[in-house]
Structure formats: structure tokens, C-alpha cells
N, C-alpha and C positions, 0 to 999 in steps of 0.2 A: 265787425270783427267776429271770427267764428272763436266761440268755444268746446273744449272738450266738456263733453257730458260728464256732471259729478255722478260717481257711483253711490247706489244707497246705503250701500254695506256698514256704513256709522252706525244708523239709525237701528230702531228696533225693528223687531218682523213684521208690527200691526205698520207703522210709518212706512218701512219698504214697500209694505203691500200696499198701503195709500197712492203711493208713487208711481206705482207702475200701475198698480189697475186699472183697467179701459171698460166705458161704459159709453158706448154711444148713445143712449136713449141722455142720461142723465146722470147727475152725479149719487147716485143711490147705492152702497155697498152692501153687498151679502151679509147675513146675518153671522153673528159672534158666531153659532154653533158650524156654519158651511164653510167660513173661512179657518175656525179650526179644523175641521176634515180636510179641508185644502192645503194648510200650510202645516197638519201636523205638529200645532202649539195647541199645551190646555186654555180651555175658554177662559179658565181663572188668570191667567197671564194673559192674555191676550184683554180681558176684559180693561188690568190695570195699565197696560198699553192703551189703550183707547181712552183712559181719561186724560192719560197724559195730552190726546190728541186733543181732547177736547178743551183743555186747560189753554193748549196753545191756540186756540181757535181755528184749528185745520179742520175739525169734523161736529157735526153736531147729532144727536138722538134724540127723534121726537117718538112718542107714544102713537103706532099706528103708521109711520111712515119709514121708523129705521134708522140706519146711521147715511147720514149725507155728506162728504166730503165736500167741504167748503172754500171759495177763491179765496188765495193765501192772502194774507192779511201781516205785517210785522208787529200792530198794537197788540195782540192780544199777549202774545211774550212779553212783550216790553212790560207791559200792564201787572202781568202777572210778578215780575221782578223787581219793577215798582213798589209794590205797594209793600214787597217784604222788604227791601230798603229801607222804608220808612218807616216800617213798624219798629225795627231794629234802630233809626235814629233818624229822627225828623231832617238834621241838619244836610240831609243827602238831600234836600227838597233843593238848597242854593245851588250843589253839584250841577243837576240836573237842569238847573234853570241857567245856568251859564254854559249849559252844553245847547239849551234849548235857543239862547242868543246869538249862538254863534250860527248853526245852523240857517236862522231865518236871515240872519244879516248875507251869508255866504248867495242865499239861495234867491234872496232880492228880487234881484235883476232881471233873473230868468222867468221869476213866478209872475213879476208882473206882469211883463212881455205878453204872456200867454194867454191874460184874461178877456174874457170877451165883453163886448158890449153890454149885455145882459148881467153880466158878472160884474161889473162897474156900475151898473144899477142896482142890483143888491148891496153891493157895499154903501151906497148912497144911503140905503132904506135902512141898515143898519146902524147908519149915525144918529138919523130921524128918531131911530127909536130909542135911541141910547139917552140923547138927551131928551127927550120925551120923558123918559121914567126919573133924569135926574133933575128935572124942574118941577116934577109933579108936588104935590103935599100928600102924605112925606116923601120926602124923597128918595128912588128905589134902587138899590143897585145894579146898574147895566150888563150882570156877568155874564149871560145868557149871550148876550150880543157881544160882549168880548172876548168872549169864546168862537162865536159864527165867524166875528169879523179878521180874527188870526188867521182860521184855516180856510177862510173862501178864497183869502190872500194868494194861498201854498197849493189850494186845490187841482190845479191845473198842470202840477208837476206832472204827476204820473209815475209818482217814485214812492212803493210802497213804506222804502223805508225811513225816508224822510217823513212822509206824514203819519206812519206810525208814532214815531217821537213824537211829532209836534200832539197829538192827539194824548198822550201819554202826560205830556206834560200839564194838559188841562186837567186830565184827571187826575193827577197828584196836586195841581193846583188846590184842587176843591177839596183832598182829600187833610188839606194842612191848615183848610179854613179860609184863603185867599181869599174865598170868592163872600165870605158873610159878613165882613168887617172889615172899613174903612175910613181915611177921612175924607171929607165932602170935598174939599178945596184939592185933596190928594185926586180926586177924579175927576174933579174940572181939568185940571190938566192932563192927567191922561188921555181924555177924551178930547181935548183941542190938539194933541198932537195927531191920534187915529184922523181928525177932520181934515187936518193937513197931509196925512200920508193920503188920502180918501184923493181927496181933489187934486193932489199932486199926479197922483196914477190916471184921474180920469181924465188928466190936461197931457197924458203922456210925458211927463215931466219926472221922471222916472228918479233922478239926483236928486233933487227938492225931496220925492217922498223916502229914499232913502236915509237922506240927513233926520229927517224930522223922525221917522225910524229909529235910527241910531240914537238919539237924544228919549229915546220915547223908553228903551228900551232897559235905562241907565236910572228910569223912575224906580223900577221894583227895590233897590237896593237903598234907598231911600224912605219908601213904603211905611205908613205909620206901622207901627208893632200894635195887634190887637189884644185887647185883653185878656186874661185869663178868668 
């Protein structure tokens, strides 16, 4: 399906010029002071235009190389809105995690389809290691790998803004404490459900790992409450 090109006329002058700029060597943008001479904005506006850029993770400025316009990404907005959500009232943490549910459960089907051999063997290497840290003495909490093992899942879309979210939600996850406290017996099952969604995907049994998914999913709201 063909679309009409959005026009950039929303956006501010530093974003339009983002947009349209053309740089065959690389993504390297002229300096604050050229592209003021160019577009006839003060550097001082253009300057706070350009955090803005940065904020949203469209561009970045290193010391000695410049401003680079960077492949668009949706987490870094998300992230940035996020986290003032949260500061404003933790309880948007639930919002977000039943919008994060719905998402994974919708996208299922297709995300598994898509994974490859390879990628069915890192989810393997990620159960290994999961329980690995949760039978050690003492024993450690797998968040690291619960985090790998969501979006290896989703990786394969190819939809920035689907895994913007999902990636979004990890880090709200951590940022409400999720990931530092829990109960032991709370994670044994969590982790027996990931084992089964695991082996359901790599027997192509694609309904098996959905249910076990959906059952999996219905833990958080249950979740011991950590303490203060």
C-alpha cells in the first residue's frame, strides 16, 4: 500500500531539517552555527530544539564528532514519558503493564513464527541460566534473563513500535523495584511457566506456549507486594 508522504510542517525547524537532510557519506549534521546560517534561526533556539532531539533519541552529540542523526527508535519517547508517569504516581506502573499484556499476547503468534533456530537456542540458554542463579546459595534473582527472555521472544517483529513498549516496560519495571524483591516460590513458578512457553516454541507447538503465556502473564497481579 502506497502512502502519501507526511509533511514536516508540525515539527520544529531543527526536526524538519532532521528530516529532510541528506548526507550520503553518513549521518553527520552540520554544526549548530551552519545550520543557523542556513535556516536563519538563532543558535540559542535551535540549540533547545536539538535537546529536544536528543531527549527523543533522534540525534546524539559527541565531543569531536558532532551532532549524528540516529535510526529512529520509539523507546526513547516512550521512556522519556514514562518515567514522568511514574514520578507523578507509581500506580500508572499497572496501566502500563496491562497495556504491556495485551500487546505480547496479540503479537504471539506472529513473533514466534518468526524466530530462528538460533534464536530458540538462546531462549534455551536463558532458562539454563535462570535456574542456574535460582538453585544457587543464595539464591539470585533471574531479572537479567527475564528481561533477555521477553524481548528475544518479540525481537523478530520488526516493529519499532511494538518493541519500543515492550522495552519501556522493562524499564519501568526496574524502575518500581520489580526486579529487587520477591518470593522464592513466586519465581519457581514463573519460571516453570517461561520453561514451558521455551519448549512449546522450540517443538513448534506454538498454542501450548501461548496458553502457558497467558496463564504466565496473570502471575504479576498476584505478585508478593515488596516491602517498604
Amino acid at each position: 500500500m502506497a502512502y502519501k508522504r507526511v509533511s514536516p510542517t508540525h515539527l520544529s525547524v531543527f526536526l524538519s531539517y532532521l528530516v529532510t537532510y541528506k548526507n550520503a557519506e553518513d549521518q553527520s549534521l552540520p554544526s549548530l552555527l551552519e545550520m543557523s546560517q542556513e535556516l536563519g534561526v538563532g543558535i540559542a533556539a535551535l540549540r533547545e530544539q536539538l535537546e529536544v532531539g536528543r531527549a527523543l533519541g533522534l540525534v546524539e552529540v559527541r565531543p569531536r564528532i558532532g551532532i549524528r542523526r540516529k535510526v529512529y527508535s520509539f523507546f526513547p519517547a516512550v521512556r522519556q514519558s514514562l518515567v514522568y508517569a511514574l514520578a507523578l504516581d507509581r500506580s500508572y506502573f499497572q496501566a502500563f503493564a496491562d497495556l504491556r499484556k495485551h500487546i505480547e499476547l496479540t503479537y504471539w503468534h506472529e513473533a514466534v513464527q518468526k524466530l530462528t533456530k538460533e534464536d530458540k537456542e538462546a531462549l534455551k540458554s536463558v532458562i539454563t541460566h535462570a535456574w542456574e542463579k535460582l538453585h544457587s546459595t543464595p539464591a539470585q534473582i533471574p531479572h537479567a534473563e527475564h528481561r533477555q527472555l521477553h524481548l528475544l521472544i518479540y525481537h523478530r517483529l520488526e516493529n519499532t513500535f511494538v518493541t519500543g513498549l515492550l522495552e519501556a516496560y522493562w524499564e519501568a519495571y526496574e524502575m518500581v523495584g520489580l526486579n529487587i524483591y520477591t518470593d522464592y516460590h513466586y519465581l519457581e513458578e514463573v519460571w516453570g511457566y517461561h520453561q514451558e512457553m521455551v519448549e512449546a516454541i522450540s517443538e513448534q507447538n506454538y498454542a501450548a506456549g501461548y496458553n502457558a503465556f497467558a496463564k504466565h502473564t496473570d502471575l504479576i497481579t498476584h505478585r508478593p507486594v515488596s516491602p517498604d
